[in-house]
C-alpha positions in Angstrom: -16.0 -36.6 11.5 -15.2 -33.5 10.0 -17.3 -30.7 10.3 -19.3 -28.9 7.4 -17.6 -25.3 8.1 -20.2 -23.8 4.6 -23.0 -25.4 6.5 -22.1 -24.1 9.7 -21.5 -20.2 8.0 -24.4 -20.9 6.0 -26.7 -21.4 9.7 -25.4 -18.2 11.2 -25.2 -16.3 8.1 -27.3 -16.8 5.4 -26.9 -15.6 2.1 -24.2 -13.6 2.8 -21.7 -17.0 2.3 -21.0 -17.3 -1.2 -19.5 -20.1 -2.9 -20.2 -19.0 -6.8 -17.3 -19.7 -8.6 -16.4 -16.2 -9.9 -16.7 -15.3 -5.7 -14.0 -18.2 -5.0 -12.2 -17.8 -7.9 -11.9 -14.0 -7.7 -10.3 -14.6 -3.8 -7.6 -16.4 -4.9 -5.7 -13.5 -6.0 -4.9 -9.7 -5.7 -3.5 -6.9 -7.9 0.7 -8.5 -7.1 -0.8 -11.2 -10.3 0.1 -13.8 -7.3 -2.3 -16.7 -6.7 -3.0 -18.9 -4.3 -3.1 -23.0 -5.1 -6.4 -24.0 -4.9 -10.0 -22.0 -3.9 -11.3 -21.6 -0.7 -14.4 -22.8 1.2 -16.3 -19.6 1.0 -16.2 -15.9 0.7 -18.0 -14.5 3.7 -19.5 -11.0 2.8 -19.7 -9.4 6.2 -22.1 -6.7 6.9 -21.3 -6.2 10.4 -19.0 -6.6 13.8 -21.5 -9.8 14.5 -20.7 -11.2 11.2 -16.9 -11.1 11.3 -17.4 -12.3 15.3 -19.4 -15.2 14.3 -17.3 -15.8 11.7 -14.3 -16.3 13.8 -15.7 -18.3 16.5 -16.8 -21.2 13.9 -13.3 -20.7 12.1 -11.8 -21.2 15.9 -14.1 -24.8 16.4 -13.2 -26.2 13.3 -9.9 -24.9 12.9 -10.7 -23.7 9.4 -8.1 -21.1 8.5 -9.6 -17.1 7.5 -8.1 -15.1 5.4 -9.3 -11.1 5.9 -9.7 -9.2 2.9 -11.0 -5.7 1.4 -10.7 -4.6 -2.0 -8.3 -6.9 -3.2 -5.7 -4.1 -4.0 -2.6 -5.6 -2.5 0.3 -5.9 -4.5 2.1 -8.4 -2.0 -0.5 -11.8 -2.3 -1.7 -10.4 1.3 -5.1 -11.1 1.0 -4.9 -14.3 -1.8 -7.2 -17.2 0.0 -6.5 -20.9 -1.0 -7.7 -24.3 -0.4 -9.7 -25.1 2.8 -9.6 -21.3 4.0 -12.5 -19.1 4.0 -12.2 -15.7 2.3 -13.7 -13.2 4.9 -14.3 -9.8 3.1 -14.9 -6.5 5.1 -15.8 -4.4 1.4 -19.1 -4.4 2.5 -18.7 -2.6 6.0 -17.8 1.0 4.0 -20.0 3.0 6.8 -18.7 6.3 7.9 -19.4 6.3 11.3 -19.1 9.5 12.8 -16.8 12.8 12.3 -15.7 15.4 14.6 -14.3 18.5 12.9 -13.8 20.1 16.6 -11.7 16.9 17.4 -10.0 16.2 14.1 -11.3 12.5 14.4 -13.3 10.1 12.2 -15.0 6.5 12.8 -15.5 4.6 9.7 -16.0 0.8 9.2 -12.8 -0.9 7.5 -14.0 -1.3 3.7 -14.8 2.5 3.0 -12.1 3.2 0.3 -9.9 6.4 0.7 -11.5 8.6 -2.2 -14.5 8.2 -0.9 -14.3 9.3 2.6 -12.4 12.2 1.5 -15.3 12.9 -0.5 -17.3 12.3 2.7 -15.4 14.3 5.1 -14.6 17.6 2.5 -17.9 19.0 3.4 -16.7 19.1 7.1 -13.5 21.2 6.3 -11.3 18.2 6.9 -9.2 15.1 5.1 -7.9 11.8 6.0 -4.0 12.5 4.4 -3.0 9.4 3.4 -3.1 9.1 -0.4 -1.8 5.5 -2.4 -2.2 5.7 -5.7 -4.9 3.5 -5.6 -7.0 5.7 -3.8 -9.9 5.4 -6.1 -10.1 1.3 -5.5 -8.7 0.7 -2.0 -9.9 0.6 1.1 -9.2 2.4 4.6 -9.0 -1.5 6.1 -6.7 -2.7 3.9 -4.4 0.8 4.5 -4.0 -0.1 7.7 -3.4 -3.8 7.6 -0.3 -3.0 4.9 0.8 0.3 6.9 0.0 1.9 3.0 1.9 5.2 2.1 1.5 7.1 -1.1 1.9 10.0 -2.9 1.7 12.2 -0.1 3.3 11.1 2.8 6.9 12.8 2.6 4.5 16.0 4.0 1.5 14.1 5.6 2.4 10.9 7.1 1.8 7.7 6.0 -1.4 5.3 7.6 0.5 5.0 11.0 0.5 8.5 11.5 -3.1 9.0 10.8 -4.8 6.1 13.1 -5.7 7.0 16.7 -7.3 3.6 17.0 -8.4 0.3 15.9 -11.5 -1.9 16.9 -10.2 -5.4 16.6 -11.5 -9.2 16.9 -9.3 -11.5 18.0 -9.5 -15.1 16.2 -11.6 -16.7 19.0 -14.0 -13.7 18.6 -13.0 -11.5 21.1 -13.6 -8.1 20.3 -11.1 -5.7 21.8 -10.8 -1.7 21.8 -7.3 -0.6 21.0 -6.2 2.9 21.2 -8.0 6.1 22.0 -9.9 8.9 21.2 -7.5 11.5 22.5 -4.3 13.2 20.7 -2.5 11.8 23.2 -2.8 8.5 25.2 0.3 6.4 26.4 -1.7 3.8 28.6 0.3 0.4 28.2 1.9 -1.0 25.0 0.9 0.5 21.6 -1.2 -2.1 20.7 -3.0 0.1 17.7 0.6 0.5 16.1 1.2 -2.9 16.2 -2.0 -3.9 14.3 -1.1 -1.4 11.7 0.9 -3.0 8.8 0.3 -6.4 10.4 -1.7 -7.9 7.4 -4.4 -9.8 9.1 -2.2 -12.0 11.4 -3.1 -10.3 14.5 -6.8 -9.9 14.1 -9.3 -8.6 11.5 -10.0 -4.9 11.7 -13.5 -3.9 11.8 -13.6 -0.5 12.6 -10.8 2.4 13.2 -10.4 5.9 15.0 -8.6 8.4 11.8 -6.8 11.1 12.7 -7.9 14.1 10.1 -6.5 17.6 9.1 -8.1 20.7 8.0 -8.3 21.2 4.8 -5.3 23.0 3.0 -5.8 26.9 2.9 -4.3 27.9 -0.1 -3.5 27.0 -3.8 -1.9 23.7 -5.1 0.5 24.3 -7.7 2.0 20.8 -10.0 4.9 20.8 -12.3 7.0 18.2 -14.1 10.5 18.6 -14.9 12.3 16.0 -17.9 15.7 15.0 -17.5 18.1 12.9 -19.5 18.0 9.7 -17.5 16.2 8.3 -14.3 20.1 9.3 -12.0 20.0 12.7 -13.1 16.2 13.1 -11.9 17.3 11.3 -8.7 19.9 13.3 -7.9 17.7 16.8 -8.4 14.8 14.9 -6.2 17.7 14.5 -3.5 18.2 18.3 -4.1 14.7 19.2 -3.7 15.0 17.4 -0.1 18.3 19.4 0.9 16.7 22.5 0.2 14.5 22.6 3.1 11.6 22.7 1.1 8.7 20.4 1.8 6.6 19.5 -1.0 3.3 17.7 -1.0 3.9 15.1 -3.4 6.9 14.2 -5.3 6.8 11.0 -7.8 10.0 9.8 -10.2 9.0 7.8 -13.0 11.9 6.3 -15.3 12.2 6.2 -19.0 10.5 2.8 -19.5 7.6 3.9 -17.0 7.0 6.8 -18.1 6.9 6.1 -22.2 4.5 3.0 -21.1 2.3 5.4 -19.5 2.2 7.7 -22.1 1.3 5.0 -24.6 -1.6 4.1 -22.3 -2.9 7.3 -22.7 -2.3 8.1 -26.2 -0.3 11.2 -25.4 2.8 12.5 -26.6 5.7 10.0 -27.0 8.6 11.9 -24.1 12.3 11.9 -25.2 14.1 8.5 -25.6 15.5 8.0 -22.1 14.3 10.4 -20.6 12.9 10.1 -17.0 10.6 12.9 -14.8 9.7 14.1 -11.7 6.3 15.6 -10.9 5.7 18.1 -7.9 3.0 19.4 -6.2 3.3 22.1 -3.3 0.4 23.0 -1.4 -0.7 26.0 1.1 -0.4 29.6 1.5 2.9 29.8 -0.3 2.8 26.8 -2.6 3.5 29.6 -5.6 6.7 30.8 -3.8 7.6 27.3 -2.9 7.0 25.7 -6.6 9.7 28.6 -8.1 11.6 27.8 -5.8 11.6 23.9 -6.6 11.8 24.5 -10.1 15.2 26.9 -9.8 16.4 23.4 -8.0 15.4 21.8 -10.6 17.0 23.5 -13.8 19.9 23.6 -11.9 19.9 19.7 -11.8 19.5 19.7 -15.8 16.0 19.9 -15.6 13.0 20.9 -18.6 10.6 22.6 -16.0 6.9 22.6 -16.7 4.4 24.1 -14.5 0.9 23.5 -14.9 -1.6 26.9 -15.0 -4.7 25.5 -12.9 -5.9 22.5 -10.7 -7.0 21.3 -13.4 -4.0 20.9 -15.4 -2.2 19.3 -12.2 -4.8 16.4 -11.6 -4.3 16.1 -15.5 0.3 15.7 -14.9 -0.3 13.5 -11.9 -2.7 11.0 -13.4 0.2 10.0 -15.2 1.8 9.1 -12.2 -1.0 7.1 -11.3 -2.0 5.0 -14.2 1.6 3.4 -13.6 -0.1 0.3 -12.7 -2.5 -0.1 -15.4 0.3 0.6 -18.2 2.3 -2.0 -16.7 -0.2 -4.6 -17.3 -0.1 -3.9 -20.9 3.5 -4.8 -20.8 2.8 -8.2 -19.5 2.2 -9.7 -16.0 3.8 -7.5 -13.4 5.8 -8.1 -10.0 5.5 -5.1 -8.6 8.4 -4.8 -5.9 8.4 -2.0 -3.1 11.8 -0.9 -1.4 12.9 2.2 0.8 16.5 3.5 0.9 17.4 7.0 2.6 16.1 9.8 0.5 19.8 10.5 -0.2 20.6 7.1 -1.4 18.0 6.7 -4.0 20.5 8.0 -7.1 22.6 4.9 -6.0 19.3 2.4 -5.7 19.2 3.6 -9.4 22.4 2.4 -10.0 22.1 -0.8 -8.1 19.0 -1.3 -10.9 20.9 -0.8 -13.6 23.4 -3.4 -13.0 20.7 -5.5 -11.9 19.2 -5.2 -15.3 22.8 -5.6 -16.7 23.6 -8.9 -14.7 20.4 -10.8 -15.5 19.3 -9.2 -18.9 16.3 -7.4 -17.8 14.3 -4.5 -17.9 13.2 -3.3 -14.7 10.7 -0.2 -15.1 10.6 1.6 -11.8 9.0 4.7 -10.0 9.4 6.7 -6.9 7.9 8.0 -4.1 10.9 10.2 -4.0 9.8 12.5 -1.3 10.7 9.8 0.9 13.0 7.6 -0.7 10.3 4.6 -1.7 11.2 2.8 -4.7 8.6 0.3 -7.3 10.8 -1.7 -9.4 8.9 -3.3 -12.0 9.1 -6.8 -13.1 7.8 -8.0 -16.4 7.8 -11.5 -17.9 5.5 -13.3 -20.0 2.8 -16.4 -18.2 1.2 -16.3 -14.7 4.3 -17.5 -12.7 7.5 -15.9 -11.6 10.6 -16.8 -13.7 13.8 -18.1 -11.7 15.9 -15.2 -13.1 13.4 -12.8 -11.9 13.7 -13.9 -8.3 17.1 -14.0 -8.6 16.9 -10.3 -9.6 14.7 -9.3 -6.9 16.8 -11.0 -4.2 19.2 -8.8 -5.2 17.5 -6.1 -5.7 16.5 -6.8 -1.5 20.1 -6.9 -0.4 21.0 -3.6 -2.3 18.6 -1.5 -0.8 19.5 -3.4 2.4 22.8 -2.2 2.5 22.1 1.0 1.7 20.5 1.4 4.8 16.9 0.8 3.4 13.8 -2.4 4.0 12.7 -4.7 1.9 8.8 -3.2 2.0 8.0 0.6 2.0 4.1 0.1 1.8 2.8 -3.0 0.1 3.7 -5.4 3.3 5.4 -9.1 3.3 2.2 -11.1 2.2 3.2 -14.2 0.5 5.8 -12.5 -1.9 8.6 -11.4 0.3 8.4 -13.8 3.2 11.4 -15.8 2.5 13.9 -12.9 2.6 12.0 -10.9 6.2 14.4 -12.9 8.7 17.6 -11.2 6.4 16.6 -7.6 7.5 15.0 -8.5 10.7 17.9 -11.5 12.1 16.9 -14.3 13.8 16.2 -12.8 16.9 13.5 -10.0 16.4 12.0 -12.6 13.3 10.9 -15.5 16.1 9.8 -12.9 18.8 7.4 -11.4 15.8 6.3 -14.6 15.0 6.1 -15.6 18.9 3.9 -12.2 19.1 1.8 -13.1 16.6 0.8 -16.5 18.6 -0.2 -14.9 21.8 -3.0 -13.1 19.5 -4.3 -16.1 17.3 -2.7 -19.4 19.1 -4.0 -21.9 16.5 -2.5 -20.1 13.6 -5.8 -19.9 12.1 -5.4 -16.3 10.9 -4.4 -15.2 7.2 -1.7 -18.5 8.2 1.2 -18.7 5.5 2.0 -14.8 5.6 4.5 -12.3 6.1 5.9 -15.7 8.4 7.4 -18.1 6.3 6.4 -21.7 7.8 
């Protein structure tokens, strides 16, 4: 007979299993505008360790899949839950925990989003660094189960530099300890920096250890710079690297990016074709450092623009980061994530444009260029993938493949890029991953379907 899994949530847990439509409905899907066949059992709104514990052990006696979840940011169908799986969300566990300034260190519960806690921890003198571009809407948990980046990690790291730990439970579970505490700590295998990036098939993450800085001494100073087309801003974002200089944050948004944005926000149509990079030093000589960018820059061909106050640079980078909602007014969006050496990002440009040449598309794209970490852009008409576009992508893969780069930057495998991890990873490493993942969750109950394909 099979078992009544709601019934059985419902005993331990109450009213926190919810099976309203919208609750079911909403689960299905994430920000990638991927969705999975069919809606789950439940969505499990946990409130605590016991609850995701408890959770786990009934999901291990019935062998009902459980598919971990925060904010439902992910751009990679991560976090989608379908038919016959139960949606377990962590949004509610948003505690910070504890901070110590005198040991850099934070404790927070896994659905705290990033914004906040840095609005939490400023009072302190301290930060967590990393910074995606959904910072206002995403949460710490769901950082560390893509391995997020952002805007600011050519200068500050990206998640996996900024977790000391992880507090994990297994899917019988088990609750296990990973990591440490300490700045430094090499006891046995690296088990937190496995779990980062991992994307719920390891365990669900229900607390973590962050690493935090002081806060920066000194001024923050943004500027822009137009060029003619999206190579020639490449090229001078490869010449800001070479120079030594390190800035804070430094974004490339193409032509058709950046006029959709600016249409967004009723500003200012830019030049026809004309792509820019935005820049933001930071510290004691952010000044000295931002003239010296911008002498790179008009060197490269580039209309340099620097903004007079703080104010004025939240204002140039919120262009950067409405990227997202503009291309939704385009039409549904695959948003694709590759890294290439920083140096090899003017010819990931050109490998775009004969994409869009070959198959008669338009690919907007942006840049973490600071670190080489390209978004190509797909738009198409309808909730499902066109066959072209695919085809496109795939190629898009195998160029920034061969040019020494990986199919995911930030966003992780999920559901969307599964089919294509065993070409960067060869057959070897792909089945002891998969292999790995087994000895932590031997039913395959856990987030089953991803980054794997079956």
């Amino acid at each position: 007979m099979t078992p009544d899994v709601v019934a059985l949530l419902r005993a331990e847990l109450g009213d926190r299993v919810d099976t309203s439509p919208a609750a079911l409905e909403s689960a299905r899907a994430d920000k990638s505008g991927h969705a999975s066949a069919g809606s789950p059992l439940a969505v499990v709104h946990a409130a605590s360790v016991d609850d995701v514990r408890a959770v786990l052990r009934i999901a291990t006696a019935t062998r009902t899949p459980v598919v971990p979840r925060g904010a439902g940011t992910g751009l990679a169908g991560g976090a989608n839950t379908g038919r016959g799986e139960i949606s377990l969300s962590l949004r509610g566990m948003d505690r910070l925990v504890e901070v110590r300034p005198d040991d850099l260190l934070a404790v927070v519960e896994p659905g705290i989003l990033n914004a906040e806690l840095n609005a939490l921890l400023e009072p302190h003198g301290v930060w967590w660094a990393p910074d995606p571009a959904s910072r206002a809407i995403s949460t710490v948990g769901g950082n560390i189960a893509t391995g997020a980046g952002g805007l600011l990690c050519a200068k500050y790291g990206v998640v996996r530099d900024a977790v000391l730990g992880v507090d994990l439970v297994l899917a019988d579970g088990r609750l296990l300890h990973l990591g440490h505490r300490s700045v430094k700590g090499v006891t046995g295998l690296d088990l937190t920096s496995l779990v980062i990036g991992s994307e719920g098939i390891l365990g669900v993450v229900v607390g973590a250890t962050l690493k935090l800085r002081r806060l920066v001494a000194g001024e923050r100073v943004t500027l822009t710079a137009l060029f003619d087309d999206v190579r020639t801003a490449a090229v001078a974002s490869a010449a800001v690297t070479a120079s030594g200089i390190q800035p804070a944050i430094m974004e490339l948004m193409d032509a058709t990016s950046l006029a959709a944005v600016h249409r967004l926000l009723s500003m200012p149509a830019p030049p026809t074709g004309a792509a820019q990079l935005t820049i933001q030093t930071d510290g004691p000589v952010a000044a000295d450092e931002a003239r010296a960018i911008a002498e790179v820059l008009r060197g490269a061909g580039g209309q340099v623009a620097v903004a007079v106050d703080d104010a004025e640079g939240e204002t140039l980078l919120a262009v950067r980061r409405a990227l997202h909602p503009a291309m939704e007014t385009l039409g549904t969006t695959l948003i694709e994530d590759v890294s290439v050496p920083r140096s090899a990002l003017p010819a990931m440009f050109d490998a775009i444009a004969r994409i869009e040449r070959r198959f008669g598309l338009n690919i907007p794209t942006v840049a973490h260029a600071g670190d080489g970490n390209l978004h190509p852009n797909f738009v198409f008409d309808g909730p499902d993938v066109p066959a072209v576009v695919w085809d496109a992508a795939e190629e898009l893969f195998r160029a920034a493949l061969d040019l020494g780069g990986t199919l995911t930057g930030e966003h992780g495998v999920g559901v969307l890029k599964r089919r294509w991890l065993a070409d960067e990873l060869g057959d070897d490493q792909w089945r002891l991953q998969r292999d790995i993942a087994r000895v932590f969750d031997p039913l395959g109950i856990l987030n089953p379907g991803k980054v794997f394909a079956i």
